[in-house]
C-alpha positions in Angstrom: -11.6 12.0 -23.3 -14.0 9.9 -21.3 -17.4 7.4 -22.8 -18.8 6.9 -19.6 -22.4 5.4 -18.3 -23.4 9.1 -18.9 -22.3 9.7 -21.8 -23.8 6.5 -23.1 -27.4 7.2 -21.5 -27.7 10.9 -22.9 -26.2 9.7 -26.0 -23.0 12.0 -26.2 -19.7 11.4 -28.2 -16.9 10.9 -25.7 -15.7 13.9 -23.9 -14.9 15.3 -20.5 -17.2 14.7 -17.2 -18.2 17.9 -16.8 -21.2 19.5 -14.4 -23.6 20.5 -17.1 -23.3 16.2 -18.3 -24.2 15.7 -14.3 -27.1 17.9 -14.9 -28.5 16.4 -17.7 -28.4 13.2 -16.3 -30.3 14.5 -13.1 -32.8 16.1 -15.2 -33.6 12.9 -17.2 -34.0 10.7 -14.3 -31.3 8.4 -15.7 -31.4 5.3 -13.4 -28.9 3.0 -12.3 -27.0 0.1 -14.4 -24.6 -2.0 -14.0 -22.1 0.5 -14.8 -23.7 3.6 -13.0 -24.4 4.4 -9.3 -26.1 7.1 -7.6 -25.0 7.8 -4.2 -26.2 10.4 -2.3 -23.0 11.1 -0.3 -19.5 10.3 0.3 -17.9 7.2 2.7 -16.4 8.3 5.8 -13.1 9.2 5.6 -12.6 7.6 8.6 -12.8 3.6 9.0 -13.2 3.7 4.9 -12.2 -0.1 4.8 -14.9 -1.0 6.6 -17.6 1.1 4.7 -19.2 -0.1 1.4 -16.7 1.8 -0.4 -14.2 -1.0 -1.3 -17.2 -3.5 -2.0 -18.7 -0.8 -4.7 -15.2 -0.4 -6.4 -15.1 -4.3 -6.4 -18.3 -4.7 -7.8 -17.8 -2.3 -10.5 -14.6 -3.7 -11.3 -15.6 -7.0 -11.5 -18.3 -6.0 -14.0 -16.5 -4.1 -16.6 -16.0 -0.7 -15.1 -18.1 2.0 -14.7 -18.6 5.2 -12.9 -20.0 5.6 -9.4 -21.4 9.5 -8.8 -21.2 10.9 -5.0 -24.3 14.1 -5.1 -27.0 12.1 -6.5 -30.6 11.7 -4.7 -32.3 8.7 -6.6 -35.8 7.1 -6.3 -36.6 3.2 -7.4 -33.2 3.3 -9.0 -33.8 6.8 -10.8 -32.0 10.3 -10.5 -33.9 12.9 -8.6 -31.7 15.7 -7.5 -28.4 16.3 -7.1 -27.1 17.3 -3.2 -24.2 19.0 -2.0 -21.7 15.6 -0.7 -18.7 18.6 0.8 -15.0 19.0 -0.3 -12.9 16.2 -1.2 -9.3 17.6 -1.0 -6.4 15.6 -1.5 -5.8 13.8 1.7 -8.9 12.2 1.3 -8.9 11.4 -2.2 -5.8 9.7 -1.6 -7.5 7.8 1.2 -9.9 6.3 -1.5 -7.3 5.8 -4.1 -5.7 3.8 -1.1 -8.6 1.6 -0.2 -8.7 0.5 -3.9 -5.2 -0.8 -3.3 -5.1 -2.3 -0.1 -8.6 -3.2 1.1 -8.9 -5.3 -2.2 -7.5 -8.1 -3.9 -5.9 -7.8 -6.5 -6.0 -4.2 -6.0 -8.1 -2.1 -8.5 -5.4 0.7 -9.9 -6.3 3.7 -12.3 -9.3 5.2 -10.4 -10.3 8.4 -12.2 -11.6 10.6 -9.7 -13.7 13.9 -10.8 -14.8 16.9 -8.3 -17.7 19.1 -10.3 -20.2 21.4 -9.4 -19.3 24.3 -6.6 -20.0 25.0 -2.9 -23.8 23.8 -2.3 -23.5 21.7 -5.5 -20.5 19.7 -5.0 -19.9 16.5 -6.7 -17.6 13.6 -7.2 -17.6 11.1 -9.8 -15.3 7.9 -9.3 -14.6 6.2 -12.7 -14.0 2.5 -12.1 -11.7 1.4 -15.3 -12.5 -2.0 -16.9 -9.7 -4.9 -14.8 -8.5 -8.6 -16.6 -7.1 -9.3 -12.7 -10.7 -10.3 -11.9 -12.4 -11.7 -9.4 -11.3 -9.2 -6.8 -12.1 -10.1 -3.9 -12.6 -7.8 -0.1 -11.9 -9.6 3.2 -15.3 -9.5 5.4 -15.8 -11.2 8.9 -13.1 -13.6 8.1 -13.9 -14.8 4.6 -13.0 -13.6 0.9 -16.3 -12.1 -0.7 -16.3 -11.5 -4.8 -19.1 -8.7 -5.2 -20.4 -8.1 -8.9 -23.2 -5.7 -10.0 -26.5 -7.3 -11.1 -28.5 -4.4 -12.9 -28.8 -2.0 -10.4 -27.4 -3.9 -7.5 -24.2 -6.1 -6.2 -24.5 -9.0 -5.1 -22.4 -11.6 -4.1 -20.9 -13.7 -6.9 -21.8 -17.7 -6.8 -18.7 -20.2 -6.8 -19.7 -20.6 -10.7 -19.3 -17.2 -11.3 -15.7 -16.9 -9.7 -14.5 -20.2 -11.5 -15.5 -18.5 -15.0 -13.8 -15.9 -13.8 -10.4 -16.9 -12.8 -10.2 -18.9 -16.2 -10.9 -15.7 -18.0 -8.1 -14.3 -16.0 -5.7 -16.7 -17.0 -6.9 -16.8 -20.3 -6.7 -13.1 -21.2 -2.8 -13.5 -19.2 -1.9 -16.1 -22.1 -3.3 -13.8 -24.8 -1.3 -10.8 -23.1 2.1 -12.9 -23.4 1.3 -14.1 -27.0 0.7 -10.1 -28.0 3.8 -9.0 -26.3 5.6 -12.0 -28.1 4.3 -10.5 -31.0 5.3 -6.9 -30.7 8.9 -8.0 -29.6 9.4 -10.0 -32.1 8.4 -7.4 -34.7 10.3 -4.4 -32.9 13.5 -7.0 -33.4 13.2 -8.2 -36.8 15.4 -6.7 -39.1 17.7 -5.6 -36.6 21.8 -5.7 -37.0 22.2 -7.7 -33.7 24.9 -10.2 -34.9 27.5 -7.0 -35.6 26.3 -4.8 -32.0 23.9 -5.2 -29.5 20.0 -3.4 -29.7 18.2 -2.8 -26.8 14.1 -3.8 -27.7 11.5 -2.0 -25.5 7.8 -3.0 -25.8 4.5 -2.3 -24.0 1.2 -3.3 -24.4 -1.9 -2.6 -22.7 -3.7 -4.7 -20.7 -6.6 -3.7 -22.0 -6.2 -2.5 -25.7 -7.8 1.0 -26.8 -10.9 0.6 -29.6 -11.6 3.5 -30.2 -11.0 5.5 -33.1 -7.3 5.5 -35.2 -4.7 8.1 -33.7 -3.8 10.9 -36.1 -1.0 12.1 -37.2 -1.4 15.6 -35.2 -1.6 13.2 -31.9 1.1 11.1 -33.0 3.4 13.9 -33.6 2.4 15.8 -30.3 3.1 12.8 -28.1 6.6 12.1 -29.6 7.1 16.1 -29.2 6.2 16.0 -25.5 8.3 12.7 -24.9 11.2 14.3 -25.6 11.2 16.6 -22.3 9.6 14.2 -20.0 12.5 11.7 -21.4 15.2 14.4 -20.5 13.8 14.7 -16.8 14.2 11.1 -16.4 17.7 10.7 -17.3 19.1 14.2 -15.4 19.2 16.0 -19.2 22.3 13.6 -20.1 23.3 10.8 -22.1 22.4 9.8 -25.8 18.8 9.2 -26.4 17.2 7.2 -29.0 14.2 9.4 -29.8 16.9 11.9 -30.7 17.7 9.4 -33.6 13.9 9.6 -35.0 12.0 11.8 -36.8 9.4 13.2 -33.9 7.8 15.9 -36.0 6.7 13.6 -38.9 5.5 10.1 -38.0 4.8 7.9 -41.0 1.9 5.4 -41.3 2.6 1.7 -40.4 0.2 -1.2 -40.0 -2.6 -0.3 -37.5 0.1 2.3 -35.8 2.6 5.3 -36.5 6.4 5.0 -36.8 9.0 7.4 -36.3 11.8 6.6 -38.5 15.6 6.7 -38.4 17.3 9.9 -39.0 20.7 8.8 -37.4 21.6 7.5 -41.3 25.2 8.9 -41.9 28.5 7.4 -41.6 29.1 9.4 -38.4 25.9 8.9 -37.2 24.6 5.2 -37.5 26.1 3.9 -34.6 22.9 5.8 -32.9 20.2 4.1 -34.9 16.8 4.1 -33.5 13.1 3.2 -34.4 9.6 4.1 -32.5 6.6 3.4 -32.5 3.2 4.3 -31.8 0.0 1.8 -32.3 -3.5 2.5 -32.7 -4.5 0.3 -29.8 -2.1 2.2 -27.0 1.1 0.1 -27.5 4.8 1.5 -27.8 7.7 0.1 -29.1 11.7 1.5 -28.8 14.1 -0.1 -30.6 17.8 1.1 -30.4 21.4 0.6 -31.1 23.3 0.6 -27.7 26.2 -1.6 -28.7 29.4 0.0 -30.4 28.9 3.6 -29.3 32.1 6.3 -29.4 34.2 5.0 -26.2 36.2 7.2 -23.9 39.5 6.4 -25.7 42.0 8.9 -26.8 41.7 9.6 -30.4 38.2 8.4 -32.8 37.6 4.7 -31.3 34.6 2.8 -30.7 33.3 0.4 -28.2 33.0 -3.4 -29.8 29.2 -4.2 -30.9 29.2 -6.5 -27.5 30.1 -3.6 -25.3 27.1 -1.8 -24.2 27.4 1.5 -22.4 25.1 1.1 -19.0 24.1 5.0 -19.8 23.2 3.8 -22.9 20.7 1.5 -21.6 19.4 3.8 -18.5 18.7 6.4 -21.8 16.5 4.1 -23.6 14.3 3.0 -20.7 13.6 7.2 -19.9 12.6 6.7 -23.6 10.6 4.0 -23.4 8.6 5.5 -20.1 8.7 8.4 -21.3 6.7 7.7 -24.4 4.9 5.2 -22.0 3.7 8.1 -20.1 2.7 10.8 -22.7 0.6 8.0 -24.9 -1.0 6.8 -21.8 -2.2 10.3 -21.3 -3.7 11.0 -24.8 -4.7 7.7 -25.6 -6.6 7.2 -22.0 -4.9 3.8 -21.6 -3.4 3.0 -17.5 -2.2 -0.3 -17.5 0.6 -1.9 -19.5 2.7 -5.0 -19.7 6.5 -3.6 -20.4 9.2 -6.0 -21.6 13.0 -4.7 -22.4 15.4 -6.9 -23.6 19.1 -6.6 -25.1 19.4 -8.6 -28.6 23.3 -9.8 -29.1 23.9 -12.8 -31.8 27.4 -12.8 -31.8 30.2 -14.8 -30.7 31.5 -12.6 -27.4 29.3 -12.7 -24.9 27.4 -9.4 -24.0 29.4 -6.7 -21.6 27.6 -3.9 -19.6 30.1 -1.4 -19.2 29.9 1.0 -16.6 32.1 4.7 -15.4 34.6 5.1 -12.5 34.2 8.5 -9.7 36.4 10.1 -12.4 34.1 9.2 -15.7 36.4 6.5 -17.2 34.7 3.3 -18.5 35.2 0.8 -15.9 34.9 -2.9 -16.8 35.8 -4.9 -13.7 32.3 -5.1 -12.4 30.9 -6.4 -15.8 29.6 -9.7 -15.6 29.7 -11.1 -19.2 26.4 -12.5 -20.7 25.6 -15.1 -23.1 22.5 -14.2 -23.1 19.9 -11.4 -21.8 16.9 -12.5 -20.1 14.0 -9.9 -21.1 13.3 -7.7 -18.2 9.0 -7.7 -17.6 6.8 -5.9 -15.7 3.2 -4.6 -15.6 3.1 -0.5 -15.1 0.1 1.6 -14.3 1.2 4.8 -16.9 -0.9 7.1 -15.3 -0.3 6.6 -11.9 0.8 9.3 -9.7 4.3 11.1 -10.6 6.3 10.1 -7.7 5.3 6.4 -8.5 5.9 6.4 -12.3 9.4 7.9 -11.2 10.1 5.0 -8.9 9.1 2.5 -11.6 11.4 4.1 -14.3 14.1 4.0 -11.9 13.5 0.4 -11.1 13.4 -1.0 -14.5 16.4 0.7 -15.5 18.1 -0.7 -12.4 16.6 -4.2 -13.1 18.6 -3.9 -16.5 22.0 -2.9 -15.8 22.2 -5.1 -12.6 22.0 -8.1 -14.5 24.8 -7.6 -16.3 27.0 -7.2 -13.2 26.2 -3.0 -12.5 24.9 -2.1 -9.4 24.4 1.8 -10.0 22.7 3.5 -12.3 24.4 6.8 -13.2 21.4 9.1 -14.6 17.6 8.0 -13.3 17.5 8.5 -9.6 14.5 7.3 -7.7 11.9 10.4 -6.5 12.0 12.9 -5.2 16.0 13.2 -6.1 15.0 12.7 -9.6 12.4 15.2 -10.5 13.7 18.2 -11.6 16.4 17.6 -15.3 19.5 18.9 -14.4 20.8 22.0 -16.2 
């Protein structure tokens, strides 16, 4: 579901970009804003850095987002007709996702890019998502240039302009740290950790969804999806914590859904887990990892400091998993991640690892007396081969600081994209 500039102007609830929306707006003679330009056709392919592609994208993200449509004729600012702009196939849309990246600073991630209409009528509409990494800039004749849209026009932002602009940056980066504070410090309250270690997983977007409350139904069908997308992650192996919650019936929480414990017996608490999903896009994992069944002959379990790497590499496919699926229903791309391990008791922590013949090996442990948070800042829907590298290098960037260098499920794309059977 989109609200875009054309939506707004025709006065449409939220919904897909679709042609007939494209004609509407053609036929009304809706005219350019600051979050909607008409252009009649497509960059070059070739030299794109040095067209006004990245400058538009720039501007647009410097002034809240918007949408930029490619098939448009306009007069004094107003649609006229639309007008046939070719095919965009993938090469070249990747070309423009690129130029996003690289040709401006910071780069502008999450482009939504739409192909509509057919042969004769072809369009495509680039949706420019709202940034808090502004002013970004584009390098022209030797000097940084911060373009911003002014009604129906950029211009060049004053050094005012890019002052305010850098302090809202840094601002909105304090308020970020102060909400993921908060969402940690909620995931971990209540938690066991001075009897066995819990691994806390939180993510919150960098731009929080407004929009209307999730319902249950959406709730339930993005923990239902999780599950598979989790198992692809991690090869199909290991013991994952959204096993341990109810997916099919989510209970209301404050401003978000939760997905309880079912891991509640005598045989089955050392599993205990928690999720949740907010109203506003954010995630949260909490699980049990320390004290799981050990490889010993006989019933025996690891001590509540020993913490299984596979234990850990299963909660992060969790976490991005869930990541992932909310990202898509809730429309939300970026997000601040931070995964820590919670351990209050005497011994320090111990990351435990296998040997080439599946015995728990210890020597390579490096014992902690305390777990610094892992953090990181994850586009959720990015391409797949990308989101596969990140969940591969999160995990990684968890285990190896307890002394592991190998992670024995999540394998970096393309080794990692098909769950093993």
């Amino acid at each position: 579901m989109s609200f875009t500039a054309l939506h707004r102007t025709l006065g449409r609830a939220p919904g897909p970009l679709t042609d007939e929306l494209l004609n509407a707006a053609v036929e009304a003679g809706v005219t350019e804003t600051d979050d909607l330009d008409w252009k009649s056709e497509l960059p070059p392919a070739k030299g794109l850095p040095q067209t006004d592609f990245p400058k538009d994208i720039a501007a647009m993200a410097n002034s809240g987002g918007g949408v930029i449509v490619y098939g448009v004729l306009e007069s004094q600012k107003a649609a006229t007709a639309r007008v046939d702009v070719g095919e965009l196939d993938e090469t070249y849309e990747r070309s423009l996702r690129s130029a996003a990246i690289t040709d401006i600073s910071p780069p502008v991630f999450g482009l939504d890019i739409t192909r509509l209409g057919g042969e004769g009528n072809r369009a495509v509409v680039v949706e420019v998502p709202a940034s808090v990494d502004g002013p970004h800039l584009i390098y022209r004749n030797d000097y940084f240039r911060a373009p911003v849209r002014n009604d129906s026009d950029t211009v060049w932002m004053k050094e005012r302009q890019i002052e305010a602009m850098y302090r809202a940056r840094f601002e909105e980066r304090r308020h970020a740290t102060e909400a993921l504070d908060a969402l940690y410090a909620e995931a971990s309250a209540g938690r066991d950790v001075g009897d066995r270690a819990w691994l806390i997983a939180v993510a919150h977007p960098r731009i929080p969804r407004l929009q209307e409350r999730l319902t249950r139904e959406a709730a339930r069908e993005v923990l239902s999806k999780t599950e598979q997308v989790a198992l692809s992650f991690a090869r199909n192996r290991g013991v994952h914590p959204l096993a341990s919650v109810d997916r099919l019936n989510p209970r209301p929480g404050f401003r978000r859904w939760v997905a309880v414990n079912t891991a509640t017996s005598q045989y089955s608490a050392w599993k205990e887990a928690w999720a949740s999903i907010h109203h506003d896009g954010s995630v949260t994992l909490s699980a049990a990892i320390g004290g799981h069944p050990s490889d010993s002959p006989g019933p025996s379990y690891f001590e509540g400091w020993e913490v299984e790497s596979t234990a850990i590499e299963c909660a992060i496919a969790d976490l991005m998993a869930l990541l992932r699926t909310t990202a898509e229903t809730t429309g939300v791309a970026e997000y601040d991640v931070r995964v820590g391990i919670e351990w209050e008791g005497e011994q320090p922590l111990v990351i435990l690892t296998k040997d080439t013949m599946g015995f728990t090996y210890r020597d390579g442990s490096t014992p902690l007396h305390r777990y610094t948070p892992v953090e990181t800042t994850i586009n959720a829907q990015g391409p797949e081969a990308d989101f596969r590298q990140h969940v591969h290098d999160l995990a990684q960037d968890c285990v190896n600081q307890g002394g592991i260098s190998n992670l024995l499920l999540i394998q970096p794309p393309p080794y990692g994209g098909e769950p093993e059977q």
